[in-house]
mmCIF file of the N, C-alpha and C atoms, coordinates in Angstrom:
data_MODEL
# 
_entry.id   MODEL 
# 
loop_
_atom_site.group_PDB 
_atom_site.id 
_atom_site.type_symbol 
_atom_site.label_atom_id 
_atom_site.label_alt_id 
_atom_site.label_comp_id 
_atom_site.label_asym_id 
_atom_site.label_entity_id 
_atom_site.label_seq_id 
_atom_site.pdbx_PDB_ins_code 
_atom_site.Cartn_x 
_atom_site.Cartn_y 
_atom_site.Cartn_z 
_atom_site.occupancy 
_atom_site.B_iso_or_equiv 
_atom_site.pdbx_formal_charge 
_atom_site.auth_seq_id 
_atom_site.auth_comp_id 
_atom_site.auth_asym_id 
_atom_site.auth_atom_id 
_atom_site.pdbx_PDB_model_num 
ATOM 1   N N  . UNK A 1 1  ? 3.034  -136.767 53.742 1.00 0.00 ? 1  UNK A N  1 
ATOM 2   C CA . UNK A 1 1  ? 3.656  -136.997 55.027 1.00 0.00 ? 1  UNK A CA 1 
ATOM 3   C C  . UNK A 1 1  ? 4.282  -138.390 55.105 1.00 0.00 ? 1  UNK A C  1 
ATOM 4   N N  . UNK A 1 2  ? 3.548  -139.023 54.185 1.00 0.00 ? 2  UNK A N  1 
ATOM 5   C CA . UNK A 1 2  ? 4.468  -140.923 54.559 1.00 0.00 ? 2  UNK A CA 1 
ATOM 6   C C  . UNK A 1 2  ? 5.504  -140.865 53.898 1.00 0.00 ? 2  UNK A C  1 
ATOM 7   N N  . UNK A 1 3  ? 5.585  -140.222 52.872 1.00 0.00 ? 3  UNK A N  1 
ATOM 8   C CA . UNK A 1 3  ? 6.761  -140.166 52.118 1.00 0.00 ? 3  UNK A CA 1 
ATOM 9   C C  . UNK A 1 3  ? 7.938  -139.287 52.862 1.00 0.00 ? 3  UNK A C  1 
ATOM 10  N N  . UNK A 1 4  ? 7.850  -138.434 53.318 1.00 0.00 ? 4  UNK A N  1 
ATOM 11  C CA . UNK A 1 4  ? 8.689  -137.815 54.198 1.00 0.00 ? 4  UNK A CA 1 
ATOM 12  C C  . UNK A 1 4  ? 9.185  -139.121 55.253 1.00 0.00 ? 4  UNK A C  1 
ATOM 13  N N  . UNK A 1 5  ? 8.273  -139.595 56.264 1.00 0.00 ? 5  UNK A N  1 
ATOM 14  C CA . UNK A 1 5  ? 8.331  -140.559 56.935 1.00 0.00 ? 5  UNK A CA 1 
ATOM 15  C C  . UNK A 1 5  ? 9.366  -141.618 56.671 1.00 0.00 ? 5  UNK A C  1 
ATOM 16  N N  . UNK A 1 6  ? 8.854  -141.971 55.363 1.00 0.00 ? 6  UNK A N  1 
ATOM 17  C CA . UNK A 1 6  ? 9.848  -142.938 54.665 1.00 0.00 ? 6  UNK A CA 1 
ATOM 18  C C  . UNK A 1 6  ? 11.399 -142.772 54.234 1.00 0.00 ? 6  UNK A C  1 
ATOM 19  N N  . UNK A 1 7  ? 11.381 -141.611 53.987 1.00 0.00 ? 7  UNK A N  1 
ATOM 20  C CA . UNK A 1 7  ? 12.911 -141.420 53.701 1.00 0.00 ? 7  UNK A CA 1 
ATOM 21  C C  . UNK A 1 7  ? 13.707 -140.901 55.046 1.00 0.00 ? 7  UNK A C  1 
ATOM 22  N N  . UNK A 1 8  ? 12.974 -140.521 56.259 1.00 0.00 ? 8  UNK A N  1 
ATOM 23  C CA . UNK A 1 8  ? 13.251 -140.511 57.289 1.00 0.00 ? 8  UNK A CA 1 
ATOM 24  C C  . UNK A 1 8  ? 13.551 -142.058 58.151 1.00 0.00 ? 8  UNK A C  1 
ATOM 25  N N  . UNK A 1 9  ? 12.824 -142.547 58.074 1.00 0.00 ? 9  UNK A N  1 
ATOM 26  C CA . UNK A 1 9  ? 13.225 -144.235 57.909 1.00 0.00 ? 9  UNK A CA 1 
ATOM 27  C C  . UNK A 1 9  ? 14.568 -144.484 57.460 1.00 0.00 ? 9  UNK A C  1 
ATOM 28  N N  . UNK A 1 10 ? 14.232 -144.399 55.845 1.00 0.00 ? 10 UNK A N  1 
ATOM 29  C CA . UNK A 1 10 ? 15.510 -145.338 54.928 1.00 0.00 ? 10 UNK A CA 1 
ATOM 30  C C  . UNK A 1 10 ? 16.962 -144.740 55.590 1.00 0.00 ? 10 UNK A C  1 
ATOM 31  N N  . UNK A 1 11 ? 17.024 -143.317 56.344 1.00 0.00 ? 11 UNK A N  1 
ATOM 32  C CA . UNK A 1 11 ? 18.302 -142.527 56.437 1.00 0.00 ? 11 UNK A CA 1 
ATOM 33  C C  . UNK A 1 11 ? 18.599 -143.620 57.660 1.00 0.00 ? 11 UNK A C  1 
ATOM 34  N N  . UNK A 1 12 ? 17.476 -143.444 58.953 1.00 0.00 ? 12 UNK A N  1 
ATOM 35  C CA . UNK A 1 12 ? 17.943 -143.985 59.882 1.00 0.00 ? 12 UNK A CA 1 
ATOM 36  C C  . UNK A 1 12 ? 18.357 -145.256 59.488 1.00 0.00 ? 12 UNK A C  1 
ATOM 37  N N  . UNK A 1 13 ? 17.939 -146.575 59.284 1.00 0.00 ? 13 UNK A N  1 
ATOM 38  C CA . UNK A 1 13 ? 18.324 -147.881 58.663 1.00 0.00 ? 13 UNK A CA 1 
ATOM 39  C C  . UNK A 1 13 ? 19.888 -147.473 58.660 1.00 0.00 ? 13 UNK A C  1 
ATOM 40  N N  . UNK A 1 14 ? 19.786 -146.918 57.454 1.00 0.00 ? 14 UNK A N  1 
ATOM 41  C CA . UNK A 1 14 ? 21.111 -146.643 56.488 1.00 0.00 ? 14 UNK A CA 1 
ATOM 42  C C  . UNK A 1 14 ? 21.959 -146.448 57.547 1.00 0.00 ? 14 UNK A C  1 
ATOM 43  N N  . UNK A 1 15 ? 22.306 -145.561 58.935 1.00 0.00 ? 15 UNK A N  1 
ATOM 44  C CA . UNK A 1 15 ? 22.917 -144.710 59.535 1.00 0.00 ? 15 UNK A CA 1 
ATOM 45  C C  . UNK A 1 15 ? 23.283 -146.333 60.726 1.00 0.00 ? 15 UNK A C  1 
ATOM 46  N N  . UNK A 1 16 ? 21.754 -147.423 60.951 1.00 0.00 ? 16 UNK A N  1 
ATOM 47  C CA . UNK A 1 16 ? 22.102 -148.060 61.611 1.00 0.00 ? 16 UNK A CA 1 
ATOM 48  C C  . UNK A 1 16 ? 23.218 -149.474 61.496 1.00 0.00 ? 16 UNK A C  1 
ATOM 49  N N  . UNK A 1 17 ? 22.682 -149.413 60.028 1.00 0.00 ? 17 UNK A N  1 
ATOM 50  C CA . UNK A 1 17 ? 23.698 -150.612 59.498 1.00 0.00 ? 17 UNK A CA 1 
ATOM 51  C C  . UNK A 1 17 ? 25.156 -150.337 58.905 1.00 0.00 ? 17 UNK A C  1 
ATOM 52  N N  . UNK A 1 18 ? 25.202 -149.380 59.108 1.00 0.00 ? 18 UNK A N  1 
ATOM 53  C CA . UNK A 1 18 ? 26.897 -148.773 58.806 1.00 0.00 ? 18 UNK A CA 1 
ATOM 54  C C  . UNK A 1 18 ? 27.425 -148.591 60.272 1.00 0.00 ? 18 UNK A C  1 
ATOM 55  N N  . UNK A 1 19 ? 26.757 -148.358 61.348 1.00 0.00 ? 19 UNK A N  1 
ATOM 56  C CA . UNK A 1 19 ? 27.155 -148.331 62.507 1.00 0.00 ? 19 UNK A CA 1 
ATOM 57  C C  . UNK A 1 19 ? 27.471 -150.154 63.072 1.00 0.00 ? 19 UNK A C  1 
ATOM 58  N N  . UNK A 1 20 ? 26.423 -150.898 62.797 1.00 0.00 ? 20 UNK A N  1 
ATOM 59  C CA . UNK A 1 20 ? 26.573 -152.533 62.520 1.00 0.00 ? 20 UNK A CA 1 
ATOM 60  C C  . UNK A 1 20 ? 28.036 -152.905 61.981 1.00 0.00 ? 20 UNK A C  1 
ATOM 61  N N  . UNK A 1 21 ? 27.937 -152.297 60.676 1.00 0.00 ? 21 UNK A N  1 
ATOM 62  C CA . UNK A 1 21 ? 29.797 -152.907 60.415 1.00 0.00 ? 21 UNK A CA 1 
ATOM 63  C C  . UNK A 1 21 ? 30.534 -152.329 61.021 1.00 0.00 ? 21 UNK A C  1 
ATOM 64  N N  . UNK A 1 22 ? 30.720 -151.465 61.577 1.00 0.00 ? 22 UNK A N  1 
ATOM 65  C CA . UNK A 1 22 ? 31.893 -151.256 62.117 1.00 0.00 ? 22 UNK A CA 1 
ATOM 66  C C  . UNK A 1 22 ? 32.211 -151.745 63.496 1.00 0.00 ? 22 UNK A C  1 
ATOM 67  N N  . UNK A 1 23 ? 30.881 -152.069 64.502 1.00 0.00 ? 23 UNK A N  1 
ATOM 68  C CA . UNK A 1 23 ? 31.079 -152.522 65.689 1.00 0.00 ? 23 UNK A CA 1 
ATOM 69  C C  . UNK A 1 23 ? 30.693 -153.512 65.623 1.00 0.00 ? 23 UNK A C  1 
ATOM 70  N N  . UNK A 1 24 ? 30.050 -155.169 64.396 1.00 0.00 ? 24 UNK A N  1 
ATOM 71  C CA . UNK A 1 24 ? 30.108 -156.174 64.493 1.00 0.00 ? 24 UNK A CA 1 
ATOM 72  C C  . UNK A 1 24 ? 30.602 -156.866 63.639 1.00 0.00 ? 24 UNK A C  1 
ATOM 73  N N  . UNK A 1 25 ? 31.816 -157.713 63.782 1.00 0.00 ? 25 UNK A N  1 
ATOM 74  C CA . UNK A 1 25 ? 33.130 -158.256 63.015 1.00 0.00 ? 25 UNK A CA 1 
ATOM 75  C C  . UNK A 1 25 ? 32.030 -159.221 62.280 1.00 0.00 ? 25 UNK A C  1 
ATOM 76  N N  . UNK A 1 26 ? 32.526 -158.975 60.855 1.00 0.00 ? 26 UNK A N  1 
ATOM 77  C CA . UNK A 1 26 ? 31.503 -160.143 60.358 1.00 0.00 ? 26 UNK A CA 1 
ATOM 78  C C  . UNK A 1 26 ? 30.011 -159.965 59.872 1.00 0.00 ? 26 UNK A C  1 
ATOM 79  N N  . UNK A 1 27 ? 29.657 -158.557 60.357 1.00 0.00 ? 27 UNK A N  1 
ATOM 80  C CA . UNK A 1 27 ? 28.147 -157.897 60.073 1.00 0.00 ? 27 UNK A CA 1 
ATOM 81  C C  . UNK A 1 27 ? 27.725 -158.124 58.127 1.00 0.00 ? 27 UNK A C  1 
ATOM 82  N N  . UNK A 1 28 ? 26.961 -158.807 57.667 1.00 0.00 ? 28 UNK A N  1 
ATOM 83  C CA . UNK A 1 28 ? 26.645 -158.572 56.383 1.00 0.00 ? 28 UNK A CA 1 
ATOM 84  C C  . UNK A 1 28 ? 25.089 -158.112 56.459 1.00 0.00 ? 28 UNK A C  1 
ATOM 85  N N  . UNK A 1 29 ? 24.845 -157.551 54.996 1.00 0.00 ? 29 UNK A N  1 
ATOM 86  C CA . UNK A 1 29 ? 23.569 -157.425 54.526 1.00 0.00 ? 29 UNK A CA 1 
ATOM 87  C C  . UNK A 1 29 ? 22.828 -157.955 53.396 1.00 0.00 ? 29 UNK A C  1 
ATOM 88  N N  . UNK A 1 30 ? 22.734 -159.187 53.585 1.00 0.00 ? 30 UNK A N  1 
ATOM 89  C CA . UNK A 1 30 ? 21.941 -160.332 52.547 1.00 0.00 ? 30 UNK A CA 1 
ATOM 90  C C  . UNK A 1 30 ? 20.951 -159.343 51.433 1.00 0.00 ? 30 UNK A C  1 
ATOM 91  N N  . UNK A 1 31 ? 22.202 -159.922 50.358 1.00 0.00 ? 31 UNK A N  1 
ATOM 92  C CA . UNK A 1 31 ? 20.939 -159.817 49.205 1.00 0.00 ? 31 UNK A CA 1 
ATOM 93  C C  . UNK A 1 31 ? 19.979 -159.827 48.908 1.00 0.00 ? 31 UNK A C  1 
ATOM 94  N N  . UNK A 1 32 ? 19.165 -159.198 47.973 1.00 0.00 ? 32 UNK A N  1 
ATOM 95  C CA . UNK A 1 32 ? 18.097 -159.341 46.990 1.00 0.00 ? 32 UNK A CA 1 
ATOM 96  C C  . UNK A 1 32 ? 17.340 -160.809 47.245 1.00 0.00 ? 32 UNK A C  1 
ATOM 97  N N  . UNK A 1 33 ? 18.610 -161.559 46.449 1.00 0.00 ? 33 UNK A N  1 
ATOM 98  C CA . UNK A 1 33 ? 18.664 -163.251 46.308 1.00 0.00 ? 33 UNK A CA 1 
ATOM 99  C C  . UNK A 1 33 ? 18.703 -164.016 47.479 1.00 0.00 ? 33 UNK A C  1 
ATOM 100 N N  . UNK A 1 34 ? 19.781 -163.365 48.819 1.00 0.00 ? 34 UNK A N  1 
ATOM 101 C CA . UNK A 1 34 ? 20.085 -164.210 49.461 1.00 0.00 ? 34 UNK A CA 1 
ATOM 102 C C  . UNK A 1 34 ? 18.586 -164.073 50.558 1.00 0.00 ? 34 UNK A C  1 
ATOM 103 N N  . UNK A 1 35 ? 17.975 -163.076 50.409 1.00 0.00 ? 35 UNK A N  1 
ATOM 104 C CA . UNK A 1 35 ? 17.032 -163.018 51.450 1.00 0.00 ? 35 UNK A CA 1 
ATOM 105 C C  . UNK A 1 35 ? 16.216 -164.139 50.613 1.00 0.00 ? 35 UNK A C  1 
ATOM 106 N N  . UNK A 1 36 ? 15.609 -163.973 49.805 1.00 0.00 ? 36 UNK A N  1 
ATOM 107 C CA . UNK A 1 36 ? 14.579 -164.915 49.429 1.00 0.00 ? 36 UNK A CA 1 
ATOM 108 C C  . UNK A 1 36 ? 14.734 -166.119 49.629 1.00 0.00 ? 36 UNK A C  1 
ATOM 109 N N  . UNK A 1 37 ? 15.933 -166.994 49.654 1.00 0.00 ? 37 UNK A N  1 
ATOM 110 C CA . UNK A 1 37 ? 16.521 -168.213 49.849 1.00 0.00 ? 37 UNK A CA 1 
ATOM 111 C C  . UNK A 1 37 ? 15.975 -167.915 51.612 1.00 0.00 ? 37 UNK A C  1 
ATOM 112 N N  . UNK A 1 38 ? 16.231 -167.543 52.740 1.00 0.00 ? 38 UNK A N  1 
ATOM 113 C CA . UNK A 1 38 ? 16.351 -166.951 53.987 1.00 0.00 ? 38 UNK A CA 1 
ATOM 114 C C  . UNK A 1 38 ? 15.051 -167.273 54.148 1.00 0.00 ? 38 UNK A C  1 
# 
């Protein structure tokens, strides 16, 4: 069941941050690298 959960998760994310670029000029998603620096 968590695993279901989880990829139910990752879709929404996914669905929210593509909705992010398009309605915020400038929207990025920091790297691997750049988060750890962060």
């Amino acid at each position: 069941m968590l695993r279901k959960q989880n990829i139910r998760n990752l879709k929404t994310e996914k669905a929210g941050i593509s909705i992010l670029r398009n309605l915020v000029e400038g929207f990025i998603v920091p790297s691997k690298d750049e988060k750890k620096i962060l």
